[in-house]
MARDREN-121107 format. One record per residue: x, y, z of N, C-alpha, C in turn; chain; residue in one letter. Coordinates in pm, 1 decimal. Each point is the difference from the previous one (the first is absolute). Layout:
+----------+----------+----------+----------+----------+----------+----------+----------+----------+-------+------+
:     n_c1 :     n_c2 :     n_c3 :    ca_c1 :    ca_c2 :    ca_c3 :     c_c1 :     c_c2 :     c_c3 : kette : rest :
+----------+----------+----------+----------+----------+----------+----------+----------+----------+-------+------+
:        X :        Y :        Z :        X :        Y :        Z :        X :        Y :        Z :     A :    A :
...
+----------+----------+----------+----------+----------+----------+----------+----------+----------+-------+------+
//
This chain:
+----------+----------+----------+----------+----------+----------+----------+----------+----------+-------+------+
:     n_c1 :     n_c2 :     n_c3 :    ca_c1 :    ca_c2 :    ca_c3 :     c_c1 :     c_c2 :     c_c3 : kette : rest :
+----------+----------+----------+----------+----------+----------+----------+----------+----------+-------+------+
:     84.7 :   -117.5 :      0.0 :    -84.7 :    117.5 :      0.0 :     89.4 :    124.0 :      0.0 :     A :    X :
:    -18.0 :     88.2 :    -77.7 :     64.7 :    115.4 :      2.5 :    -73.3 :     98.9 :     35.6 :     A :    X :
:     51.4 :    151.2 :     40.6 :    -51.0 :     84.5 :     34.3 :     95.0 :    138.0 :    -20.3 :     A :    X :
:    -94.3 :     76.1 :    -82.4 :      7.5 :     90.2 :    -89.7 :    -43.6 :    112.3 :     84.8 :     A :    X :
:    -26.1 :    142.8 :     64.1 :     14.6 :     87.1 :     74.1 :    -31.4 :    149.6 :    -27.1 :     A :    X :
:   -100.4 :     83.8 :    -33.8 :     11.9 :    117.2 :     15.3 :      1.2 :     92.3 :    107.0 :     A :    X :
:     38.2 :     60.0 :     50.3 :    -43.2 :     63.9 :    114.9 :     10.5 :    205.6 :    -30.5 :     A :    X :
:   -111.9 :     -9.8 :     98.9 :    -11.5 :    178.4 :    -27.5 :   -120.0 :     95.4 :    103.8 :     A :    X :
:    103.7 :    156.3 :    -14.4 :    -54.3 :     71.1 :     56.9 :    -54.6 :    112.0 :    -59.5 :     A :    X :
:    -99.8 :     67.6 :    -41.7 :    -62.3 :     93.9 :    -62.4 :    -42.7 :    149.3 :     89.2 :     A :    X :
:     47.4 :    133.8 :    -73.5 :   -109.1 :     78.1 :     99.8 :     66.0 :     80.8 :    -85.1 :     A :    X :
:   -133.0 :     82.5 :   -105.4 :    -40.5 :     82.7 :    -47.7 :    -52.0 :    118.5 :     63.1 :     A :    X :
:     29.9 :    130.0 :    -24.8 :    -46.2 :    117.9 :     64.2 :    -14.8 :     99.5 :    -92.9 :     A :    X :
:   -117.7 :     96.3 :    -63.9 :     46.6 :    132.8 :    -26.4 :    -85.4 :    118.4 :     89.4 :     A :    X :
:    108.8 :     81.0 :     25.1 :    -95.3 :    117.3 :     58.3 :      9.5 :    135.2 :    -42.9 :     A :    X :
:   -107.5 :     70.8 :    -39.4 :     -2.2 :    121.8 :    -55.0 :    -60.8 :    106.9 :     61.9 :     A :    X :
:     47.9 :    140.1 :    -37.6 :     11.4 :    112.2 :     52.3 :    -49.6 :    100.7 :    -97.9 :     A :    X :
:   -115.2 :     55.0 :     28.8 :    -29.6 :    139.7 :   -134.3 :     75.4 :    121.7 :     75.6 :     A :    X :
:     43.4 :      7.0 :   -102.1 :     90.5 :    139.9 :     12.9 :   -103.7 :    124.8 :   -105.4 :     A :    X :
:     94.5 :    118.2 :     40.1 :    -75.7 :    107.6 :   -117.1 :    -19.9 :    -70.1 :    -97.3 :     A :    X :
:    111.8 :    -16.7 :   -108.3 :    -18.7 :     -8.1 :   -148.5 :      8.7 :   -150.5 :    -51.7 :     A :    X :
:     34.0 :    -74.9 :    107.4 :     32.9 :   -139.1 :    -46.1 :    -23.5 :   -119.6 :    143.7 :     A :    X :
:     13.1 :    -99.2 :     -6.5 :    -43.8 :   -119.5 :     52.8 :    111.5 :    -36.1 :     21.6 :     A :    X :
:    100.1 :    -21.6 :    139.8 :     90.8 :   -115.1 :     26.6 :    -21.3 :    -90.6 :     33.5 :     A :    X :
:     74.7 :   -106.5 :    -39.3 :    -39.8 :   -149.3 :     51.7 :    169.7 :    -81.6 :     17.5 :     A :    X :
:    -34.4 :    -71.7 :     66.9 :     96.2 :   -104.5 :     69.3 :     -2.9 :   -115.4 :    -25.5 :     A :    X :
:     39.5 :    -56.5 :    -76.4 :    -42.5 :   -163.5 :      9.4 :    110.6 :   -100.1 :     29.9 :     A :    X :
:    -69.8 :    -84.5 :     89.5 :    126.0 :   -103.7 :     43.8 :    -44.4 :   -145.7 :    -65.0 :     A :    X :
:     97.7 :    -66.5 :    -77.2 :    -53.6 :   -105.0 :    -27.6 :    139.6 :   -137.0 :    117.4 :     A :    X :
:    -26.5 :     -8.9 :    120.2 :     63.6 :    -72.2 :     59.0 :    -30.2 :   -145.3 :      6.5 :     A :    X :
:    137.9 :    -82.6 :    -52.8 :     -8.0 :   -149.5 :    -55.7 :    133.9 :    -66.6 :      8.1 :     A :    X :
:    -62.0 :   -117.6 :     78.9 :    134.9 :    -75.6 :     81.6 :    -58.7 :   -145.1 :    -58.1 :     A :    X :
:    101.1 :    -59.7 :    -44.2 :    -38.7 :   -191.5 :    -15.7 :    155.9 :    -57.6 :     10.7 :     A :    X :
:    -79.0 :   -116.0 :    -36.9 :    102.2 :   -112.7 :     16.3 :      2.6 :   -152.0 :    -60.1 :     A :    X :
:     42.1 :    -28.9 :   -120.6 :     -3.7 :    -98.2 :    -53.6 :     56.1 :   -174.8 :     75.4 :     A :    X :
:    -38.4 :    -93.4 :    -21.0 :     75.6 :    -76.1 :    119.8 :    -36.0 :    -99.6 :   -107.0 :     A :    X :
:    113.4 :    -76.3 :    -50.3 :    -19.9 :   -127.8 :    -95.0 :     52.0 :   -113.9 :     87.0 :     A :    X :
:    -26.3 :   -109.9 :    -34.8 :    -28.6 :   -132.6 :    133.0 :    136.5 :    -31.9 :     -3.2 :     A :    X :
:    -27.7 :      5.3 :    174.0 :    160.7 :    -74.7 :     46.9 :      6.5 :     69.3 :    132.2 :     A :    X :
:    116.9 :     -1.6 :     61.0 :     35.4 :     11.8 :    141.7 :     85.5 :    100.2 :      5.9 :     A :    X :
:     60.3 :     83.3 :    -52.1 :     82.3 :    102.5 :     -9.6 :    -30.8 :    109.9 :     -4.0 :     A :    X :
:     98.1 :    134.1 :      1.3 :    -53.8 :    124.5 :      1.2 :   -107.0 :     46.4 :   -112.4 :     A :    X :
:    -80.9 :     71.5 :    -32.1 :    -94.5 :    -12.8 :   -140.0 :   -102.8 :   -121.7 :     -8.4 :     A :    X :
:     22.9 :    -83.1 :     97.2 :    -75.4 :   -129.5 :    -70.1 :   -100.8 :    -50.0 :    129.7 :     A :    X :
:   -116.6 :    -80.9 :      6.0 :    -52.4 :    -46.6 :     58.5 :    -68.9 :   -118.6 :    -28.0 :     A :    X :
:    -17.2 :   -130.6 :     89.6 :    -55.0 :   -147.9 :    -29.5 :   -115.4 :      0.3 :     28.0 :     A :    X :
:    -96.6 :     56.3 :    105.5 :    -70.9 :    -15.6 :     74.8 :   -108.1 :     91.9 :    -11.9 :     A :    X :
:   -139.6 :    -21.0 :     24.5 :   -104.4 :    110.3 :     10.0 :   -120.6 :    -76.2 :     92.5 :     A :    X :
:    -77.1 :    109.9 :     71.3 :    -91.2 :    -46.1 :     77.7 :   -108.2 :    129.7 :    -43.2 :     A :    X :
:   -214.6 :    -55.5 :     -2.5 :     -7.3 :    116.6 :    -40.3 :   -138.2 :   -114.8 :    100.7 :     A :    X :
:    -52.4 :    136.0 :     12.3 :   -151.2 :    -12.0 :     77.6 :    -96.3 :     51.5 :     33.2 :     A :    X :
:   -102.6 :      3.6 :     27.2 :   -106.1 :     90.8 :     77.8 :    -43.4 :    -93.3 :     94.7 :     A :    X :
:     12.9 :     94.2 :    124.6 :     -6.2 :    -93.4 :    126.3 :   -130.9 :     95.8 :     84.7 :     A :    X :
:    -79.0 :    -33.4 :     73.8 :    -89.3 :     45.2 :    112.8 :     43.7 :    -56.7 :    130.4 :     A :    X :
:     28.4 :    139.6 :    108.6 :    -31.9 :     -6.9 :    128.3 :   -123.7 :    -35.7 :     74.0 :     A :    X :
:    -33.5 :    -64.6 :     90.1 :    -72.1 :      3.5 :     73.5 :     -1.8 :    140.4 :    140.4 :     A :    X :
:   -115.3 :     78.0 :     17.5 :     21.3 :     90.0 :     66.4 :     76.4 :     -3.7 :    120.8 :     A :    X :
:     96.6 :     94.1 :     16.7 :    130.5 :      4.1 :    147.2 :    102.6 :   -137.4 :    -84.4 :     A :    X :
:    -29.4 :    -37.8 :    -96.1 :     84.8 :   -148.4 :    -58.9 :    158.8 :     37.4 :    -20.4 :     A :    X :
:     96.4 :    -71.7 :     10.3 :     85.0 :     -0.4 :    -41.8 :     87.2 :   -135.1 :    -77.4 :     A :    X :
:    135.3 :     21.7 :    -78.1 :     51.0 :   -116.3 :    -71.6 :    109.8 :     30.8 :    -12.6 :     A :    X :
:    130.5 :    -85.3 :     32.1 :     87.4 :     29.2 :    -79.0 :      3.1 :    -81.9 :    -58.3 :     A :    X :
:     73.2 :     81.4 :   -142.3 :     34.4 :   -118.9 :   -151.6 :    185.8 :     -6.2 :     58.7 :     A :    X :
:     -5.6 :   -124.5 :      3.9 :    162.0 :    -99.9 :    -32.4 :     31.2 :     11.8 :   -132.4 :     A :    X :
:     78.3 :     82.8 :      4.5 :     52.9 :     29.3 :   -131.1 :    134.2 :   -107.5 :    -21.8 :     A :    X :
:     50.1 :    -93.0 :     51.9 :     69.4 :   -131.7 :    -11.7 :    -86.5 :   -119.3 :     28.1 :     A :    X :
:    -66.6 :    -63.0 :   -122.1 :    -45.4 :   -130.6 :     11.0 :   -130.6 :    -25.9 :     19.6 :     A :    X :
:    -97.9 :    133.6 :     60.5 :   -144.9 :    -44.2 :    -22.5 :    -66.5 :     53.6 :   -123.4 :     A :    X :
:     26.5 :     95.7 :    -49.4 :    -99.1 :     83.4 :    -92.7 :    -14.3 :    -75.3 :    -79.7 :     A :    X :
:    -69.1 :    -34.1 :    -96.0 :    -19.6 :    -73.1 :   -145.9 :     16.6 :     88.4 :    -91.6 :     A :    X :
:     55.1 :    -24.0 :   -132.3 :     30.6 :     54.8 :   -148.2 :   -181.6 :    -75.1 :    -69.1 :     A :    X :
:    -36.3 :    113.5 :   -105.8 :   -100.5 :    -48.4 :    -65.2 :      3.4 :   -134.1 :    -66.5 :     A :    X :
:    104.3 :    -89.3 :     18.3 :    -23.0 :   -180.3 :    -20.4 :     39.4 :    -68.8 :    113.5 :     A :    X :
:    -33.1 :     60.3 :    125.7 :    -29.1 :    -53.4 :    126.2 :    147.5 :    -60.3 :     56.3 :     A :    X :
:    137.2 :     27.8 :    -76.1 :     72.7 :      1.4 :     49.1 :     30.5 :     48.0 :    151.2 :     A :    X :
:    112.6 :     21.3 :     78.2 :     65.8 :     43.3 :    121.6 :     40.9 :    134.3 :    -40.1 :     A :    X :
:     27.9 :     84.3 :     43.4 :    108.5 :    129.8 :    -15.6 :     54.3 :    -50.1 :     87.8 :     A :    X :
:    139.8 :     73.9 :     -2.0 :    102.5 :     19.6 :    103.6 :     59.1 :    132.1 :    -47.2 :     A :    X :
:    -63.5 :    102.5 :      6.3 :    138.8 :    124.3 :     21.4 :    107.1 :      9.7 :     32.8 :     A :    X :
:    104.6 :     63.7 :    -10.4 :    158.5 :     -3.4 :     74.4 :    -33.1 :    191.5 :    -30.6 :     A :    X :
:      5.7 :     37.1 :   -108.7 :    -49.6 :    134.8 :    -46.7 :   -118.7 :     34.9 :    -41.9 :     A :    X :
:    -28.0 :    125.3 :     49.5 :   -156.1 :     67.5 :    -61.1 :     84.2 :     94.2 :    -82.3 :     A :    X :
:    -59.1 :     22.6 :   -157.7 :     29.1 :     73.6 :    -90.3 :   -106.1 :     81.2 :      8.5 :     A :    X :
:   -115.4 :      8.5 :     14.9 :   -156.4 :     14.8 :    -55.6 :    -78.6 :     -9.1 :     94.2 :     A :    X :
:    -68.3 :    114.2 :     80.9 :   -128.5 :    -31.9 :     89.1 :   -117.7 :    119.0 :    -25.6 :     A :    X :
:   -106.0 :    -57.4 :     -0.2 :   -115.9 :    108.0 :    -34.7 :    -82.7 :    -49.0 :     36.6 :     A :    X :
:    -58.4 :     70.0 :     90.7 :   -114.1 :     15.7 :    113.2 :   -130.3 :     96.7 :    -64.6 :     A :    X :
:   -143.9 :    -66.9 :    -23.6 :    -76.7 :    121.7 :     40.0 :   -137.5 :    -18.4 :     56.8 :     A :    X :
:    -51.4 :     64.5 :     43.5 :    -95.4 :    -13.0 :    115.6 :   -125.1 :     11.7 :    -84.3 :     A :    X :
:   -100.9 :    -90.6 :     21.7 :   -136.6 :    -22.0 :    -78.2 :    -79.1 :    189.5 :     28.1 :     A :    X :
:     -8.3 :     52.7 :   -110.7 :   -111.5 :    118.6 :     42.9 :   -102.9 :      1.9 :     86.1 :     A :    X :
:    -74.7 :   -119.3 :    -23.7 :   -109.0 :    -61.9 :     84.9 :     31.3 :    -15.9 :    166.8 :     A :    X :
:    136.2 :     64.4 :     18.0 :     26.9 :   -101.6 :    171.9 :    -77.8 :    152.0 :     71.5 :     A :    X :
:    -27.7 :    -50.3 :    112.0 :    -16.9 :     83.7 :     54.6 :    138.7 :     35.8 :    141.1 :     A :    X :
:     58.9 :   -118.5 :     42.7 :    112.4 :     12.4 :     64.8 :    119.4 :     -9.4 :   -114.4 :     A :    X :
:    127.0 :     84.2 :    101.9 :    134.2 :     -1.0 :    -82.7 :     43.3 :   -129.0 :     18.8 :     A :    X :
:    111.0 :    -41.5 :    -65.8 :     68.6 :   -122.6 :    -51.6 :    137.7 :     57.7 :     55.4 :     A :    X :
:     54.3 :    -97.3 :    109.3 :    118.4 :     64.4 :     61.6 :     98.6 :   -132.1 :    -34.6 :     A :    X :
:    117.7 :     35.8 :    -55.0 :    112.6 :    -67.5 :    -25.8 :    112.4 :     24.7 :    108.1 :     A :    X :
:     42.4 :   -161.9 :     13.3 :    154.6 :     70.8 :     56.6 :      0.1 :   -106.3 :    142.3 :     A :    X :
:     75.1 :     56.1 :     80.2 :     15.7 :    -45.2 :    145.5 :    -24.0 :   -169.5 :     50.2 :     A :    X :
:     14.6 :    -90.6 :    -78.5 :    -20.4 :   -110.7 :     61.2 :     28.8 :    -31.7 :    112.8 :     A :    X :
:    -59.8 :    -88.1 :     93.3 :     39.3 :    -10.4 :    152.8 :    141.5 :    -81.9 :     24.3 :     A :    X :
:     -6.0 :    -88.1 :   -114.8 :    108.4 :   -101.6 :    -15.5 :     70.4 :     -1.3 :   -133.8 :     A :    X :
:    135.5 :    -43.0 :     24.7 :     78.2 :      7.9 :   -148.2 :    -68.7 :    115.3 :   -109.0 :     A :    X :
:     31.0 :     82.8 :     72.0 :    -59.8 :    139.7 :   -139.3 :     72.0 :     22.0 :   -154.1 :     A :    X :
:    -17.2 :      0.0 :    -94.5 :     38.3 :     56.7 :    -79.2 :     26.0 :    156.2 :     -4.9 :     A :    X :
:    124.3 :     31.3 :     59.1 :     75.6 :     90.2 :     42.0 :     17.9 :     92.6 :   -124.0 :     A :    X :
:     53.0 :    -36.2 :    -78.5 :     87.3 :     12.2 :   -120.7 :    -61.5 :    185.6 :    -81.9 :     A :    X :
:   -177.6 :    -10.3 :     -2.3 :    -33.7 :    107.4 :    -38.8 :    -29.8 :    119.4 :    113.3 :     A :    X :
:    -78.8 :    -17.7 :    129.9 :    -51.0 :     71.1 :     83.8 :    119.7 :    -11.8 :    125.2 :     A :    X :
:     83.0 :   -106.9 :     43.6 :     47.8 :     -2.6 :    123.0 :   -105.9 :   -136.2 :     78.6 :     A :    X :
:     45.6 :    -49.3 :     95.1 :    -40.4 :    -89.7 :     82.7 :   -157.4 :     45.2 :     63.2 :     A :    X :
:     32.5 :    136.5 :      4.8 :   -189.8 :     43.4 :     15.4 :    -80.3 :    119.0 :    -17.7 :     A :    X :
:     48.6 :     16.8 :   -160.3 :    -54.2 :    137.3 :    -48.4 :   -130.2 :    -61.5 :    -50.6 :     A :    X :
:    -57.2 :     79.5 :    -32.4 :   -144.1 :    -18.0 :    -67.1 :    -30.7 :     70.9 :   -134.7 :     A :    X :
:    -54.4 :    -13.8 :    -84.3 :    -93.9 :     65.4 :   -103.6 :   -155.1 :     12.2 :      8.3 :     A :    X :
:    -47.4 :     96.0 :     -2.3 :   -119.6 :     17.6 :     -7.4 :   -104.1 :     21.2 :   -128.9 :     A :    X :
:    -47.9 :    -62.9 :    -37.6 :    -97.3 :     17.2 :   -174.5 :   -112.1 :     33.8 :     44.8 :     A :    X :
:    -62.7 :    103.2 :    -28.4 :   -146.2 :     23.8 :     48.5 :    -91.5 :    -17.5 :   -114.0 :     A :    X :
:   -104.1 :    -70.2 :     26.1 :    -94.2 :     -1.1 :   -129.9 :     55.1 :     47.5 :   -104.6 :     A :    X :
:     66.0 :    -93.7 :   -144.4 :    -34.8 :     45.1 :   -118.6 :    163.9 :     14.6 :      1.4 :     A :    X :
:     73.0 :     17.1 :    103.9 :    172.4 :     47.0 :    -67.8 :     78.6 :    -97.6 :    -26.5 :     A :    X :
:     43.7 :     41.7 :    -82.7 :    168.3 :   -133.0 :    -30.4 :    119.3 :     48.9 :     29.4 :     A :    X :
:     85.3 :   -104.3 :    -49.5 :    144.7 :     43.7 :     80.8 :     79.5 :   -109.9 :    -90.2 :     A :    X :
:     99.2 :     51.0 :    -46.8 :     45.1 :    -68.5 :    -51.3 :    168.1 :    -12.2 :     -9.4 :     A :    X :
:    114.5 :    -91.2 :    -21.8 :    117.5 :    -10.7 :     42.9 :     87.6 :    -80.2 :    -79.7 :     A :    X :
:    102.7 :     98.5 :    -83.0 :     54.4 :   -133.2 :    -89.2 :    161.0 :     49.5 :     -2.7 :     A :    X :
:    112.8 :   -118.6 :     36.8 :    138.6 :     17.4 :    -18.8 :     29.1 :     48.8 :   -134.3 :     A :    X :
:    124.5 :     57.2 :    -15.4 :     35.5 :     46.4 :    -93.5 :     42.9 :   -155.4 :    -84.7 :     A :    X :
:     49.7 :     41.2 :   -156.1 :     19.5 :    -98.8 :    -31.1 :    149.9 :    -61.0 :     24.3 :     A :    X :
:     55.7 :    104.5 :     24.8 :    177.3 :    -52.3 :     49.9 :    -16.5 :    -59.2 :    127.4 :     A :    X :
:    -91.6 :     40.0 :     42.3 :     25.1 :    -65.6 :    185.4 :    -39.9 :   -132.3 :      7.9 :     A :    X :
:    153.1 :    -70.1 :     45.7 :     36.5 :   -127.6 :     13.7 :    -98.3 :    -81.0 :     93.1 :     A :    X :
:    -17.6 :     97.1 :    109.9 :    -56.5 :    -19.5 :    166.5 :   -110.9 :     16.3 :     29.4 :     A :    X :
:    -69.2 :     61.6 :    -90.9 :   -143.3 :     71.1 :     18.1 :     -3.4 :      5.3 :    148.2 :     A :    X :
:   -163.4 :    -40.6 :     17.0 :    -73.3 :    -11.4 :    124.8 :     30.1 :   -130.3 :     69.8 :     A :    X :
:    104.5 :    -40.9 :     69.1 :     72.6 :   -159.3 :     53.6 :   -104.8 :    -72.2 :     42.1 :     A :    X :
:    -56.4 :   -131.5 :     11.9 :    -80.4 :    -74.6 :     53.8 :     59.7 :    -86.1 :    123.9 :     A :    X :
:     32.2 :    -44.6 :    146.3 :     55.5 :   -123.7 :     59.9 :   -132.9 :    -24.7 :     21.9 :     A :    X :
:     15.7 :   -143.4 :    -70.2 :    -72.3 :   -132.3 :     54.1 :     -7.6 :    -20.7 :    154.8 :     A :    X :
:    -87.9 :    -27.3 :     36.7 :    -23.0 :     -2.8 :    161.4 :     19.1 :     92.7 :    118.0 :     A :    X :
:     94.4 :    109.7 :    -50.4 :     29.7 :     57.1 :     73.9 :    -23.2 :    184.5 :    -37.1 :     A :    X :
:    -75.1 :    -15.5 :    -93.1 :    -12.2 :    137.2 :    -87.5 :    -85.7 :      8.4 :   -138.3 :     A :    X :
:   -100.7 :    -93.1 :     26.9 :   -112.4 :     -8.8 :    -95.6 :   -143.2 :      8.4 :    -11.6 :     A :    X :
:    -24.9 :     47.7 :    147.8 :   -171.1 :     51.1 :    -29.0 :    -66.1 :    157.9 :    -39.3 :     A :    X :
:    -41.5 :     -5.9 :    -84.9 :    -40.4 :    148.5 :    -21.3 :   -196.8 :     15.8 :     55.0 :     A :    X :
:     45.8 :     55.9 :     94.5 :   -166.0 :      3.2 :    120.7 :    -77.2 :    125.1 :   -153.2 :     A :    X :
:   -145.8 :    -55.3 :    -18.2 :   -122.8 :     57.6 :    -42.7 :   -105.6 :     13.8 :    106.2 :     A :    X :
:    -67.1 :     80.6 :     31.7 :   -105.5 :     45.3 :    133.7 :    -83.1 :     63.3 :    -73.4 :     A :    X :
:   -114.0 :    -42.0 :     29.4 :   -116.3 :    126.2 :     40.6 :    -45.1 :     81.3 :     80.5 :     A :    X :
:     34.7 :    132.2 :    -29.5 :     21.9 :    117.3 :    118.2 :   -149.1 :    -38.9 :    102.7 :     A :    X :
:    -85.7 :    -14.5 :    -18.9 :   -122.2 :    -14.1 :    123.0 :   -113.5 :   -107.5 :    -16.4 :     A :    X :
:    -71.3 :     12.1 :     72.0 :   -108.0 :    -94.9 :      8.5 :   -101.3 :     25.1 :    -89.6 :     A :    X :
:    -79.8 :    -31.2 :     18.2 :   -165.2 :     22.4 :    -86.4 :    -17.5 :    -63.3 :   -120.4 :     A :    X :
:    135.5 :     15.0 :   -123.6 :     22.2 :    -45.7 :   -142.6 :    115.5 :    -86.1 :      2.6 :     A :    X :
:    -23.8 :    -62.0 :    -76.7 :    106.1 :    -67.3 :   -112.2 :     99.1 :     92.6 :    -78.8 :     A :    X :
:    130.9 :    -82.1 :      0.6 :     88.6 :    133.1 :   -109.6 :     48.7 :    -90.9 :   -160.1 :     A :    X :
:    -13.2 :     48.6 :    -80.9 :     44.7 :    -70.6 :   -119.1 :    120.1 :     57.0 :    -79.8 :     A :    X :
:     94.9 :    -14.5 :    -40.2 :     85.5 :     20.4 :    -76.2 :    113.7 :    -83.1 :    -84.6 :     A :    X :
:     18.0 :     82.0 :    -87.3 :     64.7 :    -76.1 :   -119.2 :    142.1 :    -17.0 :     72.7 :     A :    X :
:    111.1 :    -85.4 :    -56.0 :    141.3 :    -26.8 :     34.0 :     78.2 :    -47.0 :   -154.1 :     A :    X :
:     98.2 :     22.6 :    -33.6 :    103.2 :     19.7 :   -105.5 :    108.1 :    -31.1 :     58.1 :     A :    X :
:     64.7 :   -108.7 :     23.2 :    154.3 :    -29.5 :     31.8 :     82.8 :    -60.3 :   -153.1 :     A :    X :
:    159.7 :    103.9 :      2.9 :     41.9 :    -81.9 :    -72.8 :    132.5 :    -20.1 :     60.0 :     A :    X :
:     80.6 :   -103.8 :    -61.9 :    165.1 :    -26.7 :    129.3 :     48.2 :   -124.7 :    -59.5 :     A :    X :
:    104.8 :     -9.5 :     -0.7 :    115.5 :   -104.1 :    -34.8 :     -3.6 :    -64.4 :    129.9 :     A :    X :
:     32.9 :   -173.2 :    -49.2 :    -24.4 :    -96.6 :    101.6 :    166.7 :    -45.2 :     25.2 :     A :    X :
:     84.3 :    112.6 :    -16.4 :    145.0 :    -17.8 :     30.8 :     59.2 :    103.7 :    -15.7 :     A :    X :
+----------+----------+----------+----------+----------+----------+----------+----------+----------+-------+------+
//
């Protein structure tokens, strides 16, 4: 199985100003990617995990990013590197979608041992190594592989999409 890779960040802006005689405008066209052709090396990635998952209200999960997740032919993942992560929170939630802080073996690598992210209804977030970087986002097996998903409160359910991509060496 091979695996082929786009990755990207988009954000378009123009803003304008009437002046006396004329109209200024600003436009930013800001654009970051990253190509990743299959393999284990800097530029390259083996591995992908993709999903839409639901919380149960106050619910939480961490995904084992070494050895539990399944690939769309029900394979294993095992991460060693995250190249690729994109998070976004169902519009429909009514609670935020909090990433980060696992109680045990955290996946350190993006937030720290117990930072958090917060997605409130409807936001994404998204995170991709450059293509030279050898190291990306590091994975340890057992000792540095849960990435905690929560639902900020009670009452609802939280739903959101997940995008992992990462070399399995």
């Amino acid at each position: 199985m091979a695996v082929v890779t786009d990755l990207g960040i988009t954000a378009s802006v123009r803003q304008t100003k009437v002046l006396d005689l004329t109209t200024a405008a600003d436009e930013l066209a800001f654009r970051r990617g990253v190509h990743l052709e299959d393999g284990t090396a800097a530029g390259k990635a083996d591995r992908a995990f993709h999903d839409r998952r639901t919380l149960a209200a106050s619910g939480t999960e961490d995904l084992d990013l070494a050895g539990v997740l399944l690939d769309a032919f029900g394979a294993a993942l095992t991460f060693v590197k995250v190249k690729g992560l994109f998070i976004a929170a169902d519009i429909t939630n009514t609670n935020n979608v909090v990433i980060g802080a696992a109680a045990t073996n955290p996946w350190a690598a993006l937030l720290g041992a117990a930072g958090t992210l917060t997605l409130r209804p409807g936001a994404s977030m998204g995170l991709m190594a450059g293509a030279a970087d050898a190291t990306a986002y590091a994975v340890t097996a057992g000792t540095g592989d849960l990435l905690k998903v929560a639902n900020s409160g009670a009452g609802t359910p939280v739903t959101y999409d997940i995008v992992i991509v990462g070399a399995s060496a």
